[in-house]
N, CA, C and O atoms as a Tinker XYZ file with bonds, in Angstrom:
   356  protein
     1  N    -85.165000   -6.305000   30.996000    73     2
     2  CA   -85.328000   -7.708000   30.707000    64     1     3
     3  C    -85.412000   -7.911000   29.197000    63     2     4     5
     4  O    -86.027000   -7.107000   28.496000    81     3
     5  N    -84.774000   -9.021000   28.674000    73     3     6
     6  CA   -84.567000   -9.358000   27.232000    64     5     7
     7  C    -85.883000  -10.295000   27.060000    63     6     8     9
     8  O    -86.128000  -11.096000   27.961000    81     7
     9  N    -86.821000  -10.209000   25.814000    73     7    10
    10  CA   -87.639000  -10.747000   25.221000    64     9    11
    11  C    -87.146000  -11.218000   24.233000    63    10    12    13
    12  O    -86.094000  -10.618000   24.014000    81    11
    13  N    -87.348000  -12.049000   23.434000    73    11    14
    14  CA   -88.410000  -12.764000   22.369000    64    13    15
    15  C    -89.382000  -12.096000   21.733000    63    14    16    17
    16  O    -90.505000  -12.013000   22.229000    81    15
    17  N    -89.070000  -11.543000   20.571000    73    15    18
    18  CA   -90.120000  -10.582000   19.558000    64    17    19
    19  C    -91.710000  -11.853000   19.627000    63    18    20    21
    20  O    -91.728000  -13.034000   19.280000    81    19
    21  N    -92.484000  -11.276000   20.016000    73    19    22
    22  CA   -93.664000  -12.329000   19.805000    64    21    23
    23  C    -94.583000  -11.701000   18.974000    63    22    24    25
    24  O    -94.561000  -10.482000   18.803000    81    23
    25  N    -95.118000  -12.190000   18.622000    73    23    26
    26  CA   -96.053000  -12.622000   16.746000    64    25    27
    27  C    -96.800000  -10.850000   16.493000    63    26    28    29
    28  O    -96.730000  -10.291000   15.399000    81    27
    29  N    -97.363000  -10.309000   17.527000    73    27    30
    30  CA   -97.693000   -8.836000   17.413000    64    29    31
    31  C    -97.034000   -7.806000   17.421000    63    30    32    33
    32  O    -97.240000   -6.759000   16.806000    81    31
    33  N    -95.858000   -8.197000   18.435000    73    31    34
    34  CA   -94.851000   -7.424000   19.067000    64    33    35
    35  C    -95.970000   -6.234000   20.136000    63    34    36    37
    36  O    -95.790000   -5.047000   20.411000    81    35
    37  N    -96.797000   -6.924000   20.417000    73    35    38
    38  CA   -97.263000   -6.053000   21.582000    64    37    39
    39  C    -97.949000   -6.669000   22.894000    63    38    40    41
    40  O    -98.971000   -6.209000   23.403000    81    39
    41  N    -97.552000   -7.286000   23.156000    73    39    42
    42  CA   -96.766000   -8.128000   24.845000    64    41    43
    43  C    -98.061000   -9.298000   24.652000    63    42    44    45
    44  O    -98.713000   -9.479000   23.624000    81    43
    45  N    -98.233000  -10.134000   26.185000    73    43    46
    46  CA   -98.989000  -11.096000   26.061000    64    45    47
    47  C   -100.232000  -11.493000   25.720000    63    46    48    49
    48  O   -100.597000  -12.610000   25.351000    81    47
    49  N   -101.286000   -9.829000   25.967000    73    47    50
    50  CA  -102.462000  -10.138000   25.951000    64    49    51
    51  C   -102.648000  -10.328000   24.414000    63    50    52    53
    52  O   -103.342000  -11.265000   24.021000    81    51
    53  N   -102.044000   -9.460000   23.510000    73    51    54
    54  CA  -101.815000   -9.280000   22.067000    64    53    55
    55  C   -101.814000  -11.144000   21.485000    63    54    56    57
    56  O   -102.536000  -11.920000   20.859000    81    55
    57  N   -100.572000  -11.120000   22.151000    73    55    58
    58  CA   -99.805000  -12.698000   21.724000    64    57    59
    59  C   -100.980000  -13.517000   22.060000    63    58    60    61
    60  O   -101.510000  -13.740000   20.971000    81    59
    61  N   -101.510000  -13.953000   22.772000    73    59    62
    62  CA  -102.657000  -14.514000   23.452000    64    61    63
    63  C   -103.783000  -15.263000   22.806000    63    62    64    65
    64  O   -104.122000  -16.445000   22.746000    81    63
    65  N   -104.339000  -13.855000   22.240000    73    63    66
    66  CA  -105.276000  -13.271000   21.116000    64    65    67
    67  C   -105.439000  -13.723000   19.798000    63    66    68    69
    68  O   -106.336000  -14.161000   19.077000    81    67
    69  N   -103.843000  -13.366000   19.730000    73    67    70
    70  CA  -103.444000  -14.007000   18.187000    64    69    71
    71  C   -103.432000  -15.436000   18.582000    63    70    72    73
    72  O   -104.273000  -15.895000   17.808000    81    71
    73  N   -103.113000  -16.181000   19.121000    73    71    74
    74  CA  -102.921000  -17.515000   18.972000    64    73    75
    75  C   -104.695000  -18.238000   18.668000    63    74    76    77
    76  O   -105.076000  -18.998000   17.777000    81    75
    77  N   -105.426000  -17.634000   19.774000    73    75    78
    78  CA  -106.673000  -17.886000   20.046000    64    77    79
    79  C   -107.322000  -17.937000   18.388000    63    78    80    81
    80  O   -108.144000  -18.773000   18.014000    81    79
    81  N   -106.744000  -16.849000   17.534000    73    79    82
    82  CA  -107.174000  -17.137000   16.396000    64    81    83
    83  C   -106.873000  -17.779000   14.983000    63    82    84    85
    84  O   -107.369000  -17.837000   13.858000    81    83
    85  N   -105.687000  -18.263000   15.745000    73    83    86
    86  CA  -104.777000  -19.063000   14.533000    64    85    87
    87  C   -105.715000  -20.809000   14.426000    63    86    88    89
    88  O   -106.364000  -21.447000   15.255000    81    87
    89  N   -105.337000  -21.059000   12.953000    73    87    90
    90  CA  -106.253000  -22.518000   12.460000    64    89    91
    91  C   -104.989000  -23.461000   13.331000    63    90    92    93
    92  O   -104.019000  -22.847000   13.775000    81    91
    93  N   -105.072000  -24.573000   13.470000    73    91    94
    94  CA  -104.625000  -25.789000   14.196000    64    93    95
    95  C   -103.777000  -25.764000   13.355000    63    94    96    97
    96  O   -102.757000  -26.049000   13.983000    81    95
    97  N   -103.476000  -25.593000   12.218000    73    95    98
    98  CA  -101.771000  -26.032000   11.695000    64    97    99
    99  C   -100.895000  -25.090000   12.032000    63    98   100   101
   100  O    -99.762000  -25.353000   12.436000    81    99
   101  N   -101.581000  -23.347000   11.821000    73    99   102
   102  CA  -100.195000  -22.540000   12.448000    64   101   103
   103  C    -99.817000  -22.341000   14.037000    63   102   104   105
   104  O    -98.817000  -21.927000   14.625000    81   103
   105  N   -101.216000  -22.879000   14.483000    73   103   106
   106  CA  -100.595000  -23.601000   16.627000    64   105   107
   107  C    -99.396000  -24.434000   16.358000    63   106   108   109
   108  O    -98.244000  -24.127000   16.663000    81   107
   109  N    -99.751000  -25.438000   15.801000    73   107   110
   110  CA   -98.928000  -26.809000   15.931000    64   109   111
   111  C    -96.923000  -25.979000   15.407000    63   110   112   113
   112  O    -95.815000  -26.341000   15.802000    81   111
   113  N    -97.338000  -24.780000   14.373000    73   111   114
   114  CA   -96.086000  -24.085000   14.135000    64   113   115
   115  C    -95.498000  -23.546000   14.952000    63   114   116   117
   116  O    -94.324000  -23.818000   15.204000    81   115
   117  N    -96.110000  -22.746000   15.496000    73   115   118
   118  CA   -95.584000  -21.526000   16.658000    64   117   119
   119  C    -95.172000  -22.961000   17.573000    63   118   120   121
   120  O    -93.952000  -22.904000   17.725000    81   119
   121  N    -95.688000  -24.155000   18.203000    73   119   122
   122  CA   -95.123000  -25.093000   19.383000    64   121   123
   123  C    -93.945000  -25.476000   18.576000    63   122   124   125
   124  O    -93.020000  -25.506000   19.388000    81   123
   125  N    -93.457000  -25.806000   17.323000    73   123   126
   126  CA   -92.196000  -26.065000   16.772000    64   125   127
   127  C    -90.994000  -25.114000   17.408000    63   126   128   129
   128  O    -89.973000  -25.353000   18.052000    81   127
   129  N    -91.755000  -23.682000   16.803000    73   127   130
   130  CA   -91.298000  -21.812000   16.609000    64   129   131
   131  C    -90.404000  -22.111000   18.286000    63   130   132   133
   132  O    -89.223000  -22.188000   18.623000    81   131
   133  N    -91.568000  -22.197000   18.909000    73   131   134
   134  CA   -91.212000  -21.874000   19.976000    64   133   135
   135  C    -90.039000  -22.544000   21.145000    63   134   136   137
   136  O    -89.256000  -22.116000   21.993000    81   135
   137  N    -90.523000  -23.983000   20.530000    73   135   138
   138  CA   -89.680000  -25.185000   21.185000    64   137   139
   139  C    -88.373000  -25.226000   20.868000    63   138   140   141
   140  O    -87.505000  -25.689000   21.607000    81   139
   141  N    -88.154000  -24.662000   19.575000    73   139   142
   142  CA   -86.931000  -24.833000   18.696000    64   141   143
   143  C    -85.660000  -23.448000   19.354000    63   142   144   145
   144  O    -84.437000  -23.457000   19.498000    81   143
   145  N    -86.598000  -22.534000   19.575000    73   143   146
   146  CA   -86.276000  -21.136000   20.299000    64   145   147
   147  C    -85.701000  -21.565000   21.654000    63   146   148   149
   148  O    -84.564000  -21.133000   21.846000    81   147
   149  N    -86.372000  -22.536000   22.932000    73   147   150
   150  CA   -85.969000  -22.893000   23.867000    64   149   151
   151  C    -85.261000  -23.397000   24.311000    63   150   152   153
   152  O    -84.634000  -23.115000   25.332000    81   151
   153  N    -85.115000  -25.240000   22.902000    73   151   154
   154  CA   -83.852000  -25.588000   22.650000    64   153   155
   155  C    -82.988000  -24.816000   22.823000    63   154   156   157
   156  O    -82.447000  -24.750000   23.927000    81   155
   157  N    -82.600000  -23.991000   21.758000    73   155   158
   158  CA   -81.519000  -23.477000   21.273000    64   157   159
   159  C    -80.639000  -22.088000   22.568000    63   158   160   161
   160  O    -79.461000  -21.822000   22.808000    81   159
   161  N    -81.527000  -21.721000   22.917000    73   159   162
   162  CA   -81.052000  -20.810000   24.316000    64   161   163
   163  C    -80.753000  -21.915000   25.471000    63   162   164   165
   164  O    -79.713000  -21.852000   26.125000    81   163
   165  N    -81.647000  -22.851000   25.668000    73   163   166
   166  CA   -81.180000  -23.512000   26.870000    64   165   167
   167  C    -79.438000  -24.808000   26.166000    63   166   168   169
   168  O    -78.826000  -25.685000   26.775000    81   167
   169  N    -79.339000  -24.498000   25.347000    73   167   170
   170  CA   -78.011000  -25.316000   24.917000    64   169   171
   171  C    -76.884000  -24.283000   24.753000    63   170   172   173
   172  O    -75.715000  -24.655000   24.855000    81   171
   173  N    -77.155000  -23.158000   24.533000    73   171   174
   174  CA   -76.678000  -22.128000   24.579000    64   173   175
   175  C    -76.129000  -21.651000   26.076000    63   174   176   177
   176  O    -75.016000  -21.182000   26.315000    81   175
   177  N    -76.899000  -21.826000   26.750000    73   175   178
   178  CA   -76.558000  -21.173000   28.405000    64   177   179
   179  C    -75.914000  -22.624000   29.023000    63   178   180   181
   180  O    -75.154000  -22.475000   29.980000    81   179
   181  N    -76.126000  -23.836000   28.614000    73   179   182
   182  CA   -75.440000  -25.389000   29.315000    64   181   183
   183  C    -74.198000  -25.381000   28.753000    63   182   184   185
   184  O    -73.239000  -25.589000   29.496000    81   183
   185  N    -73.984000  -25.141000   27.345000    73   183   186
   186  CA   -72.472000  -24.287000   27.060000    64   185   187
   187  C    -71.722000  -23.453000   27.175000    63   186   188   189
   188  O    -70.579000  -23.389000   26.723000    81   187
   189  N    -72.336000  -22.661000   27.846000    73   187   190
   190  CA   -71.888000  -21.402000   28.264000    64   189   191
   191  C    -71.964000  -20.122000   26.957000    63   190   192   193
   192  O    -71.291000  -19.960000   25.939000    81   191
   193  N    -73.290000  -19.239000   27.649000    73   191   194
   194  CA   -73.455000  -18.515000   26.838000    64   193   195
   195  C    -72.131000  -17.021000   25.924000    63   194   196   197
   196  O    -72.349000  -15.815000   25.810000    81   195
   197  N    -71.084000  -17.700000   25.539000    73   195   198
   198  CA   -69.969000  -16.900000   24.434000    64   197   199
   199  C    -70.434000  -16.250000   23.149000    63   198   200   201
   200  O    -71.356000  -16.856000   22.604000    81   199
   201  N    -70.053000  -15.270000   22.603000    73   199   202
   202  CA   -69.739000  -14.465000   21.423000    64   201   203
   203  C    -69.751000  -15.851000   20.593000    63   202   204   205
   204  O    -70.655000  -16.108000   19.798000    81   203
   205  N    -68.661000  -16.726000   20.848000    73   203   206
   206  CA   -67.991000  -17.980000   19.320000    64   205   207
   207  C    -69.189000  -19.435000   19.715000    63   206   208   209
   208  O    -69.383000  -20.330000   18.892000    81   207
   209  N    -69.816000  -19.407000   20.985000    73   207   210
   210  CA   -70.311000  -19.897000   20.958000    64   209   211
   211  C    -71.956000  -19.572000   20.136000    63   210   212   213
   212  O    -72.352000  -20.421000   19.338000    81   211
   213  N    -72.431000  -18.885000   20.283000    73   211   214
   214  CA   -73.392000  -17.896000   19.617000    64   213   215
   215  C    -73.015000  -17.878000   18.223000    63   214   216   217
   216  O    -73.929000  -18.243000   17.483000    81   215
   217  N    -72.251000  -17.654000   17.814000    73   215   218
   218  CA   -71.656000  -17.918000   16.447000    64   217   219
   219  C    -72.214000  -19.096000   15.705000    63   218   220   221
   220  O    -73.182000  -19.285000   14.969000    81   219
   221  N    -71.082000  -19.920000   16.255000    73   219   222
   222  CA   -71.242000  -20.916000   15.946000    64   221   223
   223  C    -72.378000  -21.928000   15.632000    63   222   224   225
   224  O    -72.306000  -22.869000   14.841000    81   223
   225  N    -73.457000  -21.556000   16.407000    73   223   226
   226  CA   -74.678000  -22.410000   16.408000    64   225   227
   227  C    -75.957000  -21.766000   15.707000    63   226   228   229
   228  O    -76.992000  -22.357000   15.400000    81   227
   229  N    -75.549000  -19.973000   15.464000    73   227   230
   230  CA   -75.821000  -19.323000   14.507000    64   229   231
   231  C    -75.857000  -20.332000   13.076000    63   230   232   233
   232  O    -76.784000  -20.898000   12.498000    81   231
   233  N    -74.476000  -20.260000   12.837000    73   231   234
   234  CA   -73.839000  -20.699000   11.572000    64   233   235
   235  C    -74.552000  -21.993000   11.081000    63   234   236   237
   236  O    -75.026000  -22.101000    9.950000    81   235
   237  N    -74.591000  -23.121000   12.186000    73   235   238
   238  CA   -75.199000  -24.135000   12.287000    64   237   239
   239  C    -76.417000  -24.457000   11.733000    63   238   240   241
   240  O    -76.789000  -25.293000   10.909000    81   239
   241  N    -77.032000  -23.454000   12.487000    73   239   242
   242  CA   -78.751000  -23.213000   12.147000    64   241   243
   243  C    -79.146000  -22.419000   10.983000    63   242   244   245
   244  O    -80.216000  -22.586000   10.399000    81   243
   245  N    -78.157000  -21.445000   10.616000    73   243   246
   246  CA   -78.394000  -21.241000    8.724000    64   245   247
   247  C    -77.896000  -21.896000    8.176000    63   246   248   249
   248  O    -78.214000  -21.488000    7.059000    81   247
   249  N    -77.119000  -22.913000    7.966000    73   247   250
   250  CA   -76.981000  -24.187000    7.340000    64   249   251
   251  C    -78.337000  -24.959000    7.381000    63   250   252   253
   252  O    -79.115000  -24.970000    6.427000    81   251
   253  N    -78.507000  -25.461000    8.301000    73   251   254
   254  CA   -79.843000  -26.331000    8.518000    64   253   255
   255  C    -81.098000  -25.330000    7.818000    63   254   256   257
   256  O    -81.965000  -25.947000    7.198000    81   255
   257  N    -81.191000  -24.227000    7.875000    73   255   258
   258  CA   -82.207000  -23.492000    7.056000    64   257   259
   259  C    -82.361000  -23.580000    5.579000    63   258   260   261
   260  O    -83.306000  -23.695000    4.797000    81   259
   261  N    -80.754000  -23.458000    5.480000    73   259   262
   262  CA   -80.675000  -23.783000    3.759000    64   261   263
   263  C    -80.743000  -24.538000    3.354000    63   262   264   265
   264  O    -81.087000  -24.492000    2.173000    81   263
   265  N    -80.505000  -25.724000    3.913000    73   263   266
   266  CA   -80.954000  -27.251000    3.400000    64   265   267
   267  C    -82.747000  -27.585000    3.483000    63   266   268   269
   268  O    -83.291000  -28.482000    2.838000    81   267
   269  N    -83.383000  -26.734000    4.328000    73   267   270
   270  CA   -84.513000  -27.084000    4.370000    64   269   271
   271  C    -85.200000  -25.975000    3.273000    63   270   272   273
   272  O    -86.263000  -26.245000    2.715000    81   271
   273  N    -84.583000  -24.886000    3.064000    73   271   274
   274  CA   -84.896000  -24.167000    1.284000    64   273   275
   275  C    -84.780000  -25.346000    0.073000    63   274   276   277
   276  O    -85.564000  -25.814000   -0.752000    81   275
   277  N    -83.722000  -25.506000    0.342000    73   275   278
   278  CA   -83.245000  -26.034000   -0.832000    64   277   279
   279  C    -84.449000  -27.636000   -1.165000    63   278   280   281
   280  O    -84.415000  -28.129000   -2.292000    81   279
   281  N    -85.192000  -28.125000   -0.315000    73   279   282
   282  CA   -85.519000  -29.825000   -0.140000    64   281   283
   283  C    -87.050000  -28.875000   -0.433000    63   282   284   285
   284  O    -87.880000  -29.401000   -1.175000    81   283
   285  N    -87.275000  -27.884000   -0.001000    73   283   286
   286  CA   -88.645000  -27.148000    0.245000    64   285   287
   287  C    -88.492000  -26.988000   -1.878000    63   286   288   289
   288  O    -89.361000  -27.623000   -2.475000    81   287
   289  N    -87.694000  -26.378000   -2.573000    73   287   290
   290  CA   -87.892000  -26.210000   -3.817000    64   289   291
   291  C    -87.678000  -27.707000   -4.523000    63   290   292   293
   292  O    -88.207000  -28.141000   -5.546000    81   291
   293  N    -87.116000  -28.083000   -3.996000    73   291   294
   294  CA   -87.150000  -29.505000   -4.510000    64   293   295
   295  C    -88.341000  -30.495000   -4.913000    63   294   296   297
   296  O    -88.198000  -31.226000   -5.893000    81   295
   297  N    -89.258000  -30.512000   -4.323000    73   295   298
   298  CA   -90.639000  -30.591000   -4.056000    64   297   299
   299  C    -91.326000  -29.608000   -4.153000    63   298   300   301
   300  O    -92.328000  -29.602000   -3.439000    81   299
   301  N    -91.083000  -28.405000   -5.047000    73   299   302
   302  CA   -91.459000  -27.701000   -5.486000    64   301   303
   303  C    -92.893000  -27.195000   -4.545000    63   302   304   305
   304  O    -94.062000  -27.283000   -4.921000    81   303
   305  N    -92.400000  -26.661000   -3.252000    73   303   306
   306  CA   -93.136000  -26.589000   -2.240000    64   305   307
   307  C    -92.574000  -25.172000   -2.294000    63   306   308   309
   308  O    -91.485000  -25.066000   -2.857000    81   307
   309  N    -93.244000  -23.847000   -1.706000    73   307   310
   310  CA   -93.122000  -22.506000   -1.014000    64   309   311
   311  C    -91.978000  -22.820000    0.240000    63   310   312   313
   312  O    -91.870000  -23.767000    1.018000    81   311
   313  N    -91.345000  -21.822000    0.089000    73   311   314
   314  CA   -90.088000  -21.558000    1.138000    64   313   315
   315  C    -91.189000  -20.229000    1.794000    63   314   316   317
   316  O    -91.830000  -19.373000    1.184000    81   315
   317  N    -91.074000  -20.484000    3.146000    73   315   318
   318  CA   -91.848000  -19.378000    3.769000    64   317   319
   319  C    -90.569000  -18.114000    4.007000    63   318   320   321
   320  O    -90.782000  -16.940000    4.312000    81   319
   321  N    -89.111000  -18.821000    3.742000    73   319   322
   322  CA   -88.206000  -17.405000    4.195000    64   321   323
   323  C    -87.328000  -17.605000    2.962000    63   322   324   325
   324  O    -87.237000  -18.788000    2.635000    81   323
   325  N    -86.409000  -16.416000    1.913000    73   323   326
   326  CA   -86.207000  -16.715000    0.911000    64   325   327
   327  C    -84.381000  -16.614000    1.873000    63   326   328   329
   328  O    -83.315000  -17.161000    1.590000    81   327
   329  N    -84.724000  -15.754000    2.919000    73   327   330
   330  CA   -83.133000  -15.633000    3.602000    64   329   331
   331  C    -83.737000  -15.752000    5.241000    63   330   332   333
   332  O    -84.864000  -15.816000    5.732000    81   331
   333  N    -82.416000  -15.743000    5.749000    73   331   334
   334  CA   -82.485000  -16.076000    7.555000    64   333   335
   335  C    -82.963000  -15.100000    7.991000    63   334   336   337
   336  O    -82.519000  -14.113000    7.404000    81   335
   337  N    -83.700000  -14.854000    8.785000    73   335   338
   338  CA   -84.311000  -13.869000    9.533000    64   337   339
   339  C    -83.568000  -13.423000   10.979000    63   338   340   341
   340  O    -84.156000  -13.379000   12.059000    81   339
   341  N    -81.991000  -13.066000   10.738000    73   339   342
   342  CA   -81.493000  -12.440000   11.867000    64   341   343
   343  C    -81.128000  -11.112000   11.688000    63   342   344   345
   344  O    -80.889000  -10.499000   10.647000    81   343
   345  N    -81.111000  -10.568000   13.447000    73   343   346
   346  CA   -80.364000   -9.897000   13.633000    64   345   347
   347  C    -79.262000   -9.248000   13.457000    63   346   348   349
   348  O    -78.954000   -8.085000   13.195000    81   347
   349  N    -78.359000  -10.894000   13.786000    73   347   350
   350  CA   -76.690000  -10.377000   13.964000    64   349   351
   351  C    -76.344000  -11.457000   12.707000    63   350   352   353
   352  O    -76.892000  -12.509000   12.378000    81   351
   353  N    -75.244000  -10.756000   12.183000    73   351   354
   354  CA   -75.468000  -11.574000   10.680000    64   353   355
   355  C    -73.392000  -12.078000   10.807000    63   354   356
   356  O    -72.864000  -12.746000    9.918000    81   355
C-alpha cells in the first residue's frame, strides 16, 4: 500500500503525537498540507490517473509555488521552501 510521507515518518501513533503538540497555527497548516494533498490526488484519479497527466499538474503546482516565493520575498516575508520538494522532477 502507497502512503503519504507523514510529519515523523513513523506511522500514526507518531503522526498523532506530533500534531497533539503542534501550536494552533501549524494545525491550521498541516489542514491546508493536507487538504491541498487530497485535492490534488482526488483530481488526479477523476482525470484519470496518467504519466502526462501527473506531469502536467506537477508543472502547474511548481508554477503556483513560485509565484507564492516570489509574493513571499516581496513582502519581504521567509519562504519556508527555497525549491519544490519533489520526488519526480
Amino acid at each position: 500500500m502507497a502512503t503519504i510521507e507523514e510529519i515523523s515518518g513513523q506511522g500514526t501513533p507518531a503522526f498523532a503525537k506530533e500534531l497533539r503538540a503542534m501550536a494552533d497555527e501549524q494545525l491550521m497548516a498541516q489542514q491546508l498540507v493536507q487538504q491541498g494533498a487530497v485535492h490534488a490526488l482526488s483530481t488526479l484519479l477523476k482525470i484519470g490517473c496518467t504519466e502526462s497527466n501527473a506531469v502536467d499538474m506537477l508543472a502547474s503546482l511548481r508554477q503556483n509555488a513560485q509565484q507564492i516565493r516570489k509574493e513571499a520575498d516581496r513582502r519581504g516575508k521567509p519562504n519556508l521552501f527555497l525549491s519544490d520538494q519533489t520526488a519526480f522532477n
